[in-house]
C-alpha positions in Angstrom: 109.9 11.2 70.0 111.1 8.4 72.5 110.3 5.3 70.5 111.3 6.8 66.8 114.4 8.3 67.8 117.1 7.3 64.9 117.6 9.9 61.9 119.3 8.6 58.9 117.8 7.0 56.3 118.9 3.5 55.5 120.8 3.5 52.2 120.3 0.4 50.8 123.1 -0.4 48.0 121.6 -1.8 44.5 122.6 -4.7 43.2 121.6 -6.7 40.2 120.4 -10.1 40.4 122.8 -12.8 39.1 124.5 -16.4 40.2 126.9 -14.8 42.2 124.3 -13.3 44.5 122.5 -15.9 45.0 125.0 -17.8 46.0 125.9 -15.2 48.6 122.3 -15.4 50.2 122.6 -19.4 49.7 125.5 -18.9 52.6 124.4 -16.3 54.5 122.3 -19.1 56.5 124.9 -21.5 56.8 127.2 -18.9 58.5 124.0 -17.5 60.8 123.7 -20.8 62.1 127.4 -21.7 62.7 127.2 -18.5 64.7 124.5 -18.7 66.9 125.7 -22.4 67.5 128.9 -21.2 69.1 127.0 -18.7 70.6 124.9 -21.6 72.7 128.1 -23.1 73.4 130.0 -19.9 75.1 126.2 -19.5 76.8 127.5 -20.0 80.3 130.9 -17.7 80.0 128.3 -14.5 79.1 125.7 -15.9 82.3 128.9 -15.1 84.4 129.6 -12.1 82.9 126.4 -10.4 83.1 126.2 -6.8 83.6 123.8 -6.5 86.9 122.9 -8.5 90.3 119.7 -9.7 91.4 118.2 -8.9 94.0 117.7 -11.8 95.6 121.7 -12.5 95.9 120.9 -9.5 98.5 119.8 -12.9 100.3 123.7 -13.3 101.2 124.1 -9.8 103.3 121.3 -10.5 105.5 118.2 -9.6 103.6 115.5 -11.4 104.0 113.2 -12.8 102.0 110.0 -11.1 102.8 111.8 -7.3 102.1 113.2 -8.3 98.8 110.0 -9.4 97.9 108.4 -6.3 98.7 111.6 -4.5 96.4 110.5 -6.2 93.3 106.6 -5.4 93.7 108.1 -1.7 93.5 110.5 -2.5 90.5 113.7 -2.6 91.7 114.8 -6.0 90.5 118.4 -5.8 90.8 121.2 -4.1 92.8 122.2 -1.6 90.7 118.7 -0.9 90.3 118.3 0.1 94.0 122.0 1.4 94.2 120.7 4.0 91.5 117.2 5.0 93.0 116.8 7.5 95.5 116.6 7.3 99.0 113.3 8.5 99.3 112.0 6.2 96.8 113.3 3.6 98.5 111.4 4.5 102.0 108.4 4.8 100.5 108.0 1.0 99.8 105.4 0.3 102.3 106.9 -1.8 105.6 110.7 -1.2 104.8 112.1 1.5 108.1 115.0 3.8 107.9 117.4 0.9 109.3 116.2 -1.9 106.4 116.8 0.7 104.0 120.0 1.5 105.2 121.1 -1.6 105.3 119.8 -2.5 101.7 121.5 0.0 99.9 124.9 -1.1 101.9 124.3 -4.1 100.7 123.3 -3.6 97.3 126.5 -1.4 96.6 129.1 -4.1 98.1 127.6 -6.8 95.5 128.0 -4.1 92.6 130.6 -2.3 90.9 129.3 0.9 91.7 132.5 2.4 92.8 136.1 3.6 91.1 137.7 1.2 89.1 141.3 1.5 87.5 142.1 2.6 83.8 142.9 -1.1 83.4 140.4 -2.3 84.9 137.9 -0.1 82.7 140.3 -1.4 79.3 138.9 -5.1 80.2 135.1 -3.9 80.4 135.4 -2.0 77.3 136.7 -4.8 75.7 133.3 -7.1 75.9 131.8 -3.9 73.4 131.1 -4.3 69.9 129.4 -2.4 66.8 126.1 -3.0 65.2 126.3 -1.9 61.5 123.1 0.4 60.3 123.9 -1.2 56.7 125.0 2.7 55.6 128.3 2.2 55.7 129.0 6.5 55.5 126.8 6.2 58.4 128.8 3.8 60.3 131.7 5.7 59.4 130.1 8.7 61.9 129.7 6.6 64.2 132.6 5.0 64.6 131.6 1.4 63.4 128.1 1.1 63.8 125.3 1.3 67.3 127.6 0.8 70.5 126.8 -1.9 72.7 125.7 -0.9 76.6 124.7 2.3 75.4 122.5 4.1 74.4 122.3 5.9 71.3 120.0 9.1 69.8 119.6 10.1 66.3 117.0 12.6 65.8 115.7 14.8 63.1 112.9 16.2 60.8 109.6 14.1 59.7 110.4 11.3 57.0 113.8 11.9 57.5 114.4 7.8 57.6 114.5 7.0 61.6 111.8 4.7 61.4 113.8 3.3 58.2 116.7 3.0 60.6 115.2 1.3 63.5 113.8 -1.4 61.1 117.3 -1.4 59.5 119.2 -2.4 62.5 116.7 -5.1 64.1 117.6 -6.9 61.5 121.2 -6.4 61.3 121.5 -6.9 65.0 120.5 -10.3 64.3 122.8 -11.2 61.6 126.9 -12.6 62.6 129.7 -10.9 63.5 131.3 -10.7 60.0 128.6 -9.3 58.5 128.1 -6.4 60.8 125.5 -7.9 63.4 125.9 -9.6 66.9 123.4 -12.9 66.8 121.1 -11.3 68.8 117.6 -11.0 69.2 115.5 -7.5 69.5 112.9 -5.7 71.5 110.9 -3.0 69.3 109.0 -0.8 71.3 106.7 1.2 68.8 105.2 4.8 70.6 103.8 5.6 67.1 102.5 2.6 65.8 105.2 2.7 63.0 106.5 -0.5 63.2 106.0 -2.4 59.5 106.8 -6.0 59.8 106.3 -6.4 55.2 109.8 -3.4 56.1 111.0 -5.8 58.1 110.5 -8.8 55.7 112.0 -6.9 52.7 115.1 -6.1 54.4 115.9 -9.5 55.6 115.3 -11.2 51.8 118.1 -8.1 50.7 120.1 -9.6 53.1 120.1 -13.0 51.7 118.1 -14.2 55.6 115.2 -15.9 56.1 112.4 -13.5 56.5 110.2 -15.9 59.0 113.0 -16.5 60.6 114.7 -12.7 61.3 111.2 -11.6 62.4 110.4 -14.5 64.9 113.8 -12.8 66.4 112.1 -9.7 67.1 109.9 -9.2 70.1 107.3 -6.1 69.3 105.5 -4.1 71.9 103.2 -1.1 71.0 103.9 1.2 74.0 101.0 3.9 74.4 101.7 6.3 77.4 105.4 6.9 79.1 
């Protein structure tokens, strides 16, 4: 299924209480903060580096105002968005013609990179990837260091097999820094099975030596009922 789509279950190593680990959960804060501190900072770098247009930069080429409006209504809220669709998706936007269409998509495809690129070129892009850890390291192993970024990736397999355990897994470590396997990020769980246990969550997060409260205010939930 869609929305419970990752198939290994989340080893989580054992480890016996004792000074030295909790001193490695009292830093483990410290270190997330530092990070997501230098993260704010480099903020406006990664705004100009943003993977996609907006439509309304369309604005530039000669599109007015009143058609892009009429684009977003219909979903398409950025250029690669209507570079992607098909044409006939397109012309079925009530009050856009053949012409507007036409010159839409011209436009939309000058502002984007939709086009060939060089091998170097395509070395600098690849660069700006990174790994998200699962927290099984044999597991990372497969895949090469962890979940790829602008990606998508599918693990599938039998009932109870651990994919839920997984997906709960990695919203956490998604969140946590760089050094410890994660990217500072935030996460959007889209649940199509109503399998999403936040006391999971909570208990991963503590084994992690991270504030509970604080991974799970970094999750956005959504329970998603039809396709």
């Amino acid at each position: 299924p869609p929305g419970d789509c990752l198939s290994h279950a989340f080893r989580k190593s054992a480890s016996s209480p004792g000074a030295g680990a909790m001193a490695a959960a009292q830093q483990v804060k410290p270190k997330a903060a530092d990070a997501r501190v230098n993260a704010a900072d480099d903020m406006e770098d990664e705004e100009e580096a943003v993977p996609y247009n907006l439509v309304e930069k369309l604005q530039d080429a000669g599109i007015n105002a009143a058609d892009l409006k009429k684009l977003k209504d219909a979903g398409f809220n950025t250029s690669q968005s209507i570079v992607f669709a098909m044409r006939k998706d397109l012309l079925s936007i009530k009050g856009l013609s053949d012409q507007k269409v036409d010159k839409i998509i011209e436009a939309a495809r000058k502002s984007t990179d939709a086009g060939f690129v060089t091998c170097s070129q395509l070395v600098v892009r690849q660069k700006n990837r990174f790994q998200i850890s699962t927290g099984a390291s044999k597991l990372d192993q497969m895949l090469g260091g962890g979940v790829e970024s602008c990606s998508i990736t599918e693990f599938f397999g039998e009932f109870r097999c651990g994919k839920t355990q997984l997906c709960h897994s990695l919203a956490v470590m998604a969140q946590l820094p760089p050094n410890m396997g994660g990217a500072n990020g935030k996460v959007v769980y889209i649940d199509t099975e109503g399998t999403f246990r936040p006391e999971r969550l909570r208990q991963i997060a503590e084994g992690k030596g991270v504030s509970a409260e604080a991974a799970m205010d970094n999750i956005v939930y959504a329970r998603c009922y039809t396709s």
